[in-house]
N, C-alpha and C positions, 0 to 999 in steps of 0.2 A: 504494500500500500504506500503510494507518495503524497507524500505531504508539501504542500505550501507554505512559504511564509510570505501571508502579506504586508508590504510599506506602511508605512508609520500617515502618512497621508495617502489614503484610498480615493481619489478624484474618480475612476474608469475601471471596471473589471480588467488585469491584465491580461493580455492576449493569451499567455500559459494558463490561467485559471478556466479561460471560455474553451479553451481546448483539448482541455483533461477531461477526460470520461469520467468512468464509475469505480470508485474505489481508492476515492484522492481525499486527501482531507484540506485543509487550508487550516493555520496558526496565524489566527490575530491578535496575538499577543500585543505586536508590538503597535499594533492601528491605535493612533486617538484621533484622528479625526477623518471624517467621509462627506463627502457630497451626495445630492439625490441620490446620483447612478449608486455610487461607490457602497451608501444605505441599502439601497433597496437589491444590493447584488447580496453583503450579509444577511440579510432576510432572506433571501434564497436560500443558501448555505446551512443556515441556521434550521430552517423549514425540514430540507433534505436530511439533514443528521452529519455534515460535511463540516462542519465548525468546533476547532479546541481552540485552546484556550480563554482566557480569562476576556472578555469585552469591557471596554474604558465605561466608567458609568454614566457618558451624554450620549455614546453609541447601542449601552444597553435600553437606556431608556426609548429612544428611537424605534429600535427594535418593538419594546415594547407597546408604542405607540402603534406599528402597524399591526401588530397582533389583533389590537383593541379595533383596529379601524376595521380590519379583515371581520372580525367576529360580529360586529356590528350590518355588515352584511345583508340584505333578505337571502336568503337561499332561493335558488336559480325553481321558475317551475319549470316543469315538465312542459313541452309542447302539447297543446290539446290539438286532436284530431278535429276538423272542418269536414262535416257529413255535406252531400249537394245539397239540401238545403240551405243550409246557412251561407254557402257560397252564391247560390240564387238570390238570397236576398241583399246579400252584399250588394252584390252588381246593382240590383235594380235599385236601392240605396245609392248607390254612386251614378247611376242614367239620372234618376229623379232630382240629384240633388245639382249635377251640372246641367241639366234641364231647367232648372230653376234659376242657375246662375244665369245663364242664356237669356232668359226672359228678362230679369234684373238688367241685365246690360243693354237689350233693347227697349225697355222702360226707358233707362237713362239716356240712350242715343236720343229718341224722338223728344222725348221732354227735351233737353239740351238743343232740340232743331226749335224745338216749338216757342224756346225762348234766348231767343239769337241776338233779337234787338232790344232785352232788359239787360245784357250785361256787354262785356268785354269780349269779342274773338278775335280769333287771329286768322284776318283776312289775308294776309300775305302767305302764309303756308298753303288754305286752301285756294289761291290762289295757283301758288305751286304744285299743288297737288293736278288742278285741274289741270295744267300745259303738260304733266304728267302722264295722266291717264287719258286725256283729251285731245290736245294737239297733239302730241307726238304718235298717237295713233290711227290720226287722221290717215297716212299713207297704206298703213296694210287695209286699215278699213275700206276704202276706195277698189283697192287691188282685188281684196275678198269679195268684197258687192257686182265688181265686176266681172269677175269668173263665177259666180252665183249665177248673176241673168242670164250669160252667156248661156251658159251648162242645163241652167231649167228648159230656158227657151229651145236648144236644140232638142233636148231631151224632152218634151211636151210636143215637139212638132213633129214626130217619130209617129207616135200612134195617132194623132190629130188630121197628119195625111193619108191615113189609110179610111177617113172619112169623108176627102175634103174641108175637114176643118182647122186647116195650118193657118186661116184668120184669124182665129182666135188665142195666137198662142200670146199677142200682148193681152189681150185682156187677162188669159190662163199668167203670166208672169208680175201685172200689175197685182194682182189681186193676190200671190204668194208671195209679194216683197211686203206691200204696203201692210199686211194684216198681219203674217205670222216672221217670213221668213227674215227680213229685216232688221227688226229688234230682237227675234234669238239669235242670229247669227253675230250681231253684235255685244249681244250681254255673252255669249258664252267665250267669245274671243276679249272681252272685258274682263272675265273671271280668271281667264288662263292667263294674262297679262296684269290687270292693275289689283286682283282679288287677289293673284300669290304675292307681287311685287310689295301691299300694305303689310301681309302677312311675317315675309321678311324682312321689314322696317321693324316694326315692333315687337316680332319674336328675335330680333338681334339684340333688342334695347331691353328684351326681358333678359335675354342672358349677361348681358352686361350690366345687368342691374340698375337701367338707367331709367325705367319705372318705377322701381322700388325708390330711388332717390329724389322722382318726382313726388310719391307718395307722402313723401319724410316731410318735404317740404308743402305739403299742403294742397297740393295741386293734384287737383282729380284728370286720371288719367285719358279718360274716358271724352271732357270738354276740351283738353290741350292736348288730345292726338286724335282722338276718333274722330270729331265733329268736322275737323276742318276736310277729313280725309271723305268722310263721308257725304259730304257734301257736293264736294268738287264730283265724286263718281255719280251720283244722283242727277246732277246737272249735266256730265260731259256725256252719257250714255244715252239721252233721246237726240242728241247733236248727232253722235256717231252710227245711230241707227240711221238718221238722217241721209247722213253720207252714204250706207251700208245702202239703203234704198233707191237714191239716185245714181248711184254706181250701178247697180242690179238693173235701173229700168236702160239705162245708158247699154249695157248690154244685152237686154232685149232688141231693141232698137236696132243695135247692129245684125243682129239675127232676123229679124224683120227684112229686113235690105238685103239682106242673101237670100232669102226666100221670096223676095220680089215683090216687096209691099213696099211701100213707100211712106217717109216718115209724119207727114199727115194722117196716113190712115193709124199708125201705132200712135198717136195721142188723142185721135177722137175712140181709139177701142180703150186706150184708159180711160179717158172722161167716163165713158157710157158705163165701165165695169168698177170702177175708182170712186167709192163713193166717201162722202165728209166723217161720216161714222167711221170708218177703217180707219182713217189718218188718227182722231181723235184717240179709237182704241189703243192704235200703236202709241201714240205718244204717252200713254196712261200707263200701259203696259212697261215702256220702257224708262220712266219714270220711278216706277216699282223694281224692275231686274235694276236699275242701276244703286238704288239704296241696297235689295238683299244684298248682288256683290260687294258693295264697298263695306258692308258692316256684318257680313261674313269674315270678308279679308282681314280687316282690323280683329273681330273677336277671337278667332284660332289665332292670331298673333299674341293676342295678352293673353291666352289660355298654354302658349308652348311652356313646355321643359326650361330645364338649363343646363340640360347634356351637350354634349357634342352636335348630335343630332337634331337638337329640335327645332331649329329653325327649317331645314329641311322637312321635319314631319311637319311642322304647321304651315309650310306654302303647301305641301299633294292637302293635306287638310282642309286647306281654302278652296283649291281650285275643283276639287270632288265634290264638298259640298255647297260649293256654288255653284255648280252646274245642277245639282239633285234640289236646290230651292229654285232654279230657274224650271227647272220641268217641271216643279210643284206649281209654282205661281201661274205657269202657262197653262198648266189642266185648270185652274180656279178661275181664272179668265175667260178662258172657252164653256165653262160653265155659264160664268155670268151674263157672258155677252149672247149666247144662246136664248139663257131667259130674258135678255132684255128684247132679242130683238134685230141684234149689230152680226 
């Protein structure tokens, strides 16, 4: 059996003590004094049955002290087993209870729209916001609405001539841009664009801790990053439907001309098939898609992690379920406008 002598000052377990196996003993005779490490390594020793001699009486006491603190203790329970039950209700406890935050948060968004001119904003962000999600996507918007019309229209004049009714394929195109295809094609290309891009804003400021510090100081996160963001997407998405739809009928048009109609008669088969209620729907319609996106995007951003990963899961987060509240909105639409009438 070998034995140790350790230093008269214990700062660090020595390298030979961490390295000695079983059946060593270690003499602190001559130790009077130790630091944490140096404590809490005699306590080990001491624990083991690895310690002779005599201990200084401020290192016994020490010693003693962890004994006391050890014993003081709760003892460790056992792991209880989780039957599915109790796992089922978990969950639906955690659906319900971020189900409710969700609401709360869009409580707070519209209250905070609904009183925009009782207090302070910050017109200059949502400003920014909007040349963001707005102008700068005026060009794909154009591009997309214009291979839309193109592609319906040929694709509509396909079966339309095997009746003689290749006349109608502007009316058949107006009447799919201005009513449906327009503002979806827009809110969904909004979602995948400014609904991840909000998403990434504020899930990098949650990991950086740069809401939390908004919090500290007072400032509701919600009026000083959502509102301005929201806003701007509410407003730039019946613009860029806009675009999405004049781009779409611009490419009928040209399909018209190939097929040998001339472009008088493709704006009196809009007028006749183009009615005021369509326009109006759309605009309501996209109105609506462009708030769910933008206060989608924002909410899975103040909901992310602060892993590695989460600013990543909460942009696929945004952009999935803004797309899934955009086909929701569009069935409750086509509902409505059914019973009205439009």
């Amino acid at each position: 059996m070998a034995t140790f002598s350790l230093p008269e000052e214990l700062t660090r377990p020595t390298v030979e003590a961490l390295s000695a196996g079983k059946g060593v003993t270690y003499d602190c005779a001559a130790v009077r004094r130790a630091d944490g490490a140096g404590t809490a390594f005699l306590w080990l020793l001491r624990r083991e049955g690895a310690l002779v001699g005599k201990l200084a009486p401020a290192l016994a006491k020490a010693l003693d002290a962890f004994d006391a603190a050890q014993a003081a203790l709760p003892a460790p329970t056992p792991a209880r087993r989780v039957n599915a039950v109790e796992r089922l209700g978990r969950a639906e406890c955690d659906i319900l209870a971020r189900w409710g935050a969700a609401i709360t948060f869009l409580g707070e968004t519209l209250c905070g729209l609904a009183r925009l001119s009782a207090g302070r904003f910050r017109w200059g962000d949502c400003a920014l916001a909007f040349v963001r999600c707005g102008v700068q996507a005026v060009p794909v918007m154009l591009l997309i609405g214009f291979l839309l019309g193109l592609i319906l229209a040929f694709q509509s004049a396909i079966p339309l001539k095997l009746f003689g009714g290749e006349g109608f394929v502007g009316g058949l195109v107006g009447i799919a841009l201005v009513r449906e295809l327009g503002v979806l094609v827009a809110a969904i290309l909004m979602a995948g664009r400014t609904g991840s891009a909000f998403a990434a804003e504020l899930g990098a400021m949650k990991v950086n801790e740069e809401i939390d510090a908004l919090e500290t100081m007072g400032l509701r996160p919600v009026r000083f990053l959502v509102l301005p963001r929201v806003l701007a997407g509410t407003l730039a998405l019946p613009l860029l439907s806009l675009f999405v739809t004049a781009a779409g009928l611009v490419g009928g048009w040209v399909v018209m001309g190939v097929l040998g109609f001339s472009g008088h008669y493709y704006v009196d088969q809009l007028q006749v098939f183009v009615q005021l209620a369509d326009v109006v729907g759309s605009f309501c319609k996209a109105f609506a898609f462009g708030f769910a996106v933008s206060a989608v995007g924002c909410w899975c951003g103040l909901c992310a992690g602060r892993d590695a990963g989460a600013v990543g899961t909460a942009t696929t987060a945004a952009v999935v379920t803004g797309i899934v509240t955009i086909a929701v909105l569009e069935g409750l639409f086509s509902v409505v406008f059914y019973a009205m009438g439009w």
